[in-house]
C-alpha positions in Angstrom: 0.0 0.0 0.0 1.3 3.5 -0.7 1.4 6.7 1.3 0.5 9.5 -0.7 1.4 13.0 0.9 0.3 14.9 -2.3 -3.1 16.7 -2.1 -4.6 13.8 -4.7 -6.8 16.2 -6.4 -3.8 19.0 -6.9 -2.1 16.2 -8.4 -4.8 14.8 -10.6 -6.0 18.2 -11.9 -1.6 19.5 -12.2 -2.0 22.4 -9.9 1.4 23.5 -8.9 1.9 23.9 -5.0 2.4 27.7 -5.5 0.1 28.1 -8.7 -3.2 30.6 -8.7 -5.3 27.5 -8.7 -3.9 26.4 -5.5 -4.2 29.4 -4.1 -8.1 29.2 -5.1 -8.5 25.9 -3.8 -7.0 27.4 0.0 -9.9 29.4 0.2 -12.1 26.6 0.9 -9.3 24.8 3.4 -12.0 22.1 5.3 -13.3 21.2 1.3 -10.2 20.4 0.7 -8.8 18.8 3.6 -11.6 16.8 3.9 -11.6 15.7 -0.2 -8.3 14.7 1.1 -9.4 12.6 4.1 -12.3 10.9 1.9 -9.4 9.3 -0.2 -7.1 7.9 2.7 -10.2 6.7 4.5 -11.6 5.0 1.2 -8.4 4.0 -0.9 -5.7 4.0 1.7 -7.5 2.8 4.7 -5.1 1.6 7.3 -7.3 -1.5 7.5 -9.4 -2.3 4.8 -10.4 -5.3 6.2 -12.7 -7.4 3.6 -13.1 -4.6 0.8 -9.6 -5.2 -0.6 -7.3 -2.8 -1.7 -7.2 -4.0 -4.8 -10.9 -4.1 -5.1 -10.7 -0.7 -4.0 -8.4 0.4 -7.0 -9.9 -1.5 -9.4 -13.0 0.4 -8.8 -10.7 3.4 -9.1 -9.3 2.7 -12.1 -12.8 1.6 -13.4 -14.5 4.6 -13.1 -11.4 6.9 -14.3 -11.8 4.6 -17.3 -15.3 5.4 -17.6 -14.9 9.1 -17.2 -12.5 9.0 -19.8 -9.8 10.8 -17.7 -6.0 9.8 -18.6 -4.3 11.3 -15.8 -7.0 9.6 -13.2 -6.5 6.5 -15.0 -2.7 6.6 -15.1 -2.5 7.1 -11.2 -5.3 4.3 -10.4 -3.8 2.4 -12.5 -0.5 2.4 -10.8 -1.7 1.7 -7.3 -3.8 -1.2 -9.1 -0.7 -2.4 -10.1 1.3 -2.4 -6.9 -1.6 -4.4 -5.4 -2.6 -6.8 -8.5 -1.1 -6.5 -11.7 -2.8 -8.8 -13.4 -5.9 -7.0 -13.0 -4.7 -3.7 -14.8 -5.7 -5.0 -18.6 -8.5 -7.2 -17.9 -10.2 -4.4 -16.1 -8.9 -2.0 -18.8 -10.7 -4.5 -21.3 -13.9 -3.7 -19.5 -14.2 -0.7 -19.2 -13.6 -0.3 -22.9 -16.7 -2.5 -23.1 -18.5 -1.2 -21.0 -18.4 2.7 -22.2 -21.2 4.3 -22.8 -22.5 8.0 -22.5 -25.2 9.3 -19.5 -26.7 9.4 -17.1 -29.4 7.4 -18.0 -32.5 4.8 -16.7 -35.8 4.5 -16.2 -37.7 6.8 -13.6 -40.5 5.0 -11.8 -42.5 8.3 -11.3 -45.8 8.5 -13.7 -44.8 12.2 -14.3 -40.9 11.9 -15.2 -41.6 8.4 -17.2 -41.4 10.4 -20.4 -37.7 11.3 -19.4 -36.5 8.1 -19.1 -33.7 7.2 -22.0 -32.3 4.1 -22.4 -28.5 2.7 -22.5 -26.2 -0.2 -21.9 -26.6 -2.1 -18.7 -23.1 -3.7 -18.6 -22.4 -7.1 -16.7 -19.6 -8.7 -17.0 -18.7 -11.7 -19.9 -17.8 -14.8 -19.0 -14.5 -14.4 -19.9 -13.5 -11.4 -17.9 -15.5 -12.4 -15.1 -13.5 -15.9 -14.6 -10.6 -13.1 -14.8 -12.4 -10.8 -12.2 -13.9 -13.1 -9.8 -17.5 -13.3 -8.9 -16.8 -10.0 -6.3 -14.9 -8.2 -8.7 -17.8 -8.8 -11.2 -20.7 -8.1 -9.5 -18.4 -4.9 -8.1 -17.9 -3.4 -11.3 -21.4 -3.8 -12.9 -22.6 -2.0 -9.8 -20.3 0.6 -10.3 -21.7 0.9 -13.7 -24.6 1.3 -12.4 -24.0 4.0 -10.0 -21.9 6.1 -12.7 -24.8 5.6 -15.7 -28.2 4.5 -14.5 -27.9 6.6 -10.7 -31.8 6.4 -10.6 -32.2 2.7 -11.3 -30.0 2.0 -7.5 -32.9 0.6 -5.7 -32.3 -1.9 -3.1 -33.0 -5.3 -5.4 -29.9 -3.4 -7.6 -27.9 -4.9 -4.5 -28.7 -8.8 -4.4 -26.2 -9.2 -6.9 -23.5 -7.9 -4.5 -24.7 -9.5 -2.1 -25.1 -13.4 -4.0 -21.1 -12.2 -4.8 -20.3 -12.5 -1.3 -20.4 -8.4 -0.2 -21.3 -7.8 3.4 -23.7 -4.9 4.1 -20.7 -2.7 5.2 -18.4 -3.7 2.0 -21.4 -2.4 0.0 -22.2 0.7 1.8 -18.5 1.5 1.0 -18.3 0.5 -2.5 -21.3 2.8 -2.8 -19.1 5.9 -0.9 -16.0 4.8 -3.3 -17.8 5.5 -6.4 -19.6 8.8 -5.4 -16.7 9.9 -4.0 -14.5 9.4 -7.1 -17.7 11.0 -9.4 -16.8 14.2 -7.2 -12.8 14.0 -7.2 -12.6 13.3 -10.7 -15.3 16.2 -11.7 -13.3 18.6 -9.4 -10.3 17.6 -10.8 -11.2 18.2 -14.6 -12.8 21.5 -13.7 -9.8 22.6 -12.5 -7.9 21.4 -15.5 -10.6 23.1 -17.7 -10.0 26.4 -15.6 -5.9 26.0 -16.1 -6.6 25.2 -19.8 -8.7 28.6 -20.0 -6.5 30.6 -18.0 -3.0 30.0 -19.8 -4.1 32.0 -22.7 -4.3 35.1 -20.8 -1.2 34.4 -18.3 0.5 34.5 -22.1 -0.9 37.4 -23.5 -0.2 39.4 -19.7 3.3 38.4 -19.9 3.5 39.4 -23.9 2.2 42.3 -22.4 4.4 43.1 -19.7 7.2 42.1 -22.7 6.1 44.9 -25.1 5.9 47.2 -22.8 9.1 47.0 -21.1 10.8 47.0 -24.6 
């Protein structure tokens, strides 16, 4: 298990330590501490007891995959590795299967039924689950579910976990894991979408500051 000391979202989103995005980001010290905290306790637990670490970070590196961000997926993908490197392409495999665009699902409300759109409920094949395990499995069609078809988690959404072997505490925490990576990696591509927009005028400033010192 590795020790990050790195604020995880500074690194994901490549905020400098001393950059103006940092310096944003200090304004709202307890949101970030505690973005902070919500990783250690959920991928660097001291004791993860029967949710695995590397169940924990192939989750992680699931849901970069899904969100389509490289730099999320790089890092994941390297603690994956440390824990079970066999794992990295088989869940790579998957997730390239199991792309899709959303949210989406079915609302159960006779006045929102007319919203309801339609998309691809992913599960496993046969071959990558005998790679994945029955937990792993059942873990990252969940997890597909959560990210695509957030409406459809109702409580018979769960029995699958739950034929896979997941306690009632694993699952509540597999269910934190992937809301809380939703939010770090949204945070983190905002802030790369504000870097992005920002570098443009830092230029022209110093072009600026150029001309008219010349």
């Amino acid at each position: 298990m590795s020790t990050p000391t790195a604020d995880i979202i500074d690194l994901l989103a490549g905020i400098a330590a001393n950059g103006p995005l940092a310096a944003v980001r200090d304004q709202r010290a307890q949101a970030r501490e505690n973005a902070q905290r919500s990783f250690e306790a959920l991928l660097e637990p001291a004791a993860p007891g029967t949710f695995a670490l590397a169940e924990r970070y192939a989750v992680a590196s699931f849901v970069s995959q899904l969100h389509g961000f490289a730099e999320a997926t790089a890092f994941y993908g390297d603690l994956l590795g440390d824990e079970a490197p066999a794992l990295i392409a088989v869940v790579a495999d998957a997730a390239t299967d199991a792309a899709a665009t959303g949210p989406f699902g079915a609302y159960r409300e006779p006045n929102l039924q007319d919203e309801s759109t339609d998309g691809v409920r992913w599960a496993a094949d046969a071959g990558t689950a005998a790679a994945l395990g029955p937990r792993l499995s059942a873990a990252l069609a969940h997890t597909h579910l959560l990210v695509f078809r957030p409406r459809e988690a109702r409580a018979e959404a769960l029995q699958a976990l739950v034929d896979a072997g997941w306690s009632p505490d694993d699952i509540v925490s597999l269910s934190q894991l992937v809301a809380f990576l939703s939010f770090q990696l949204r945070v983190a591509w905002g802030l790369r979408v504000l870097a992005a927009a920002s570098a443009p005028l830092a230029t022209s400033a110093a072009s600026a500051t150029v001309s008219e010192g010349a």
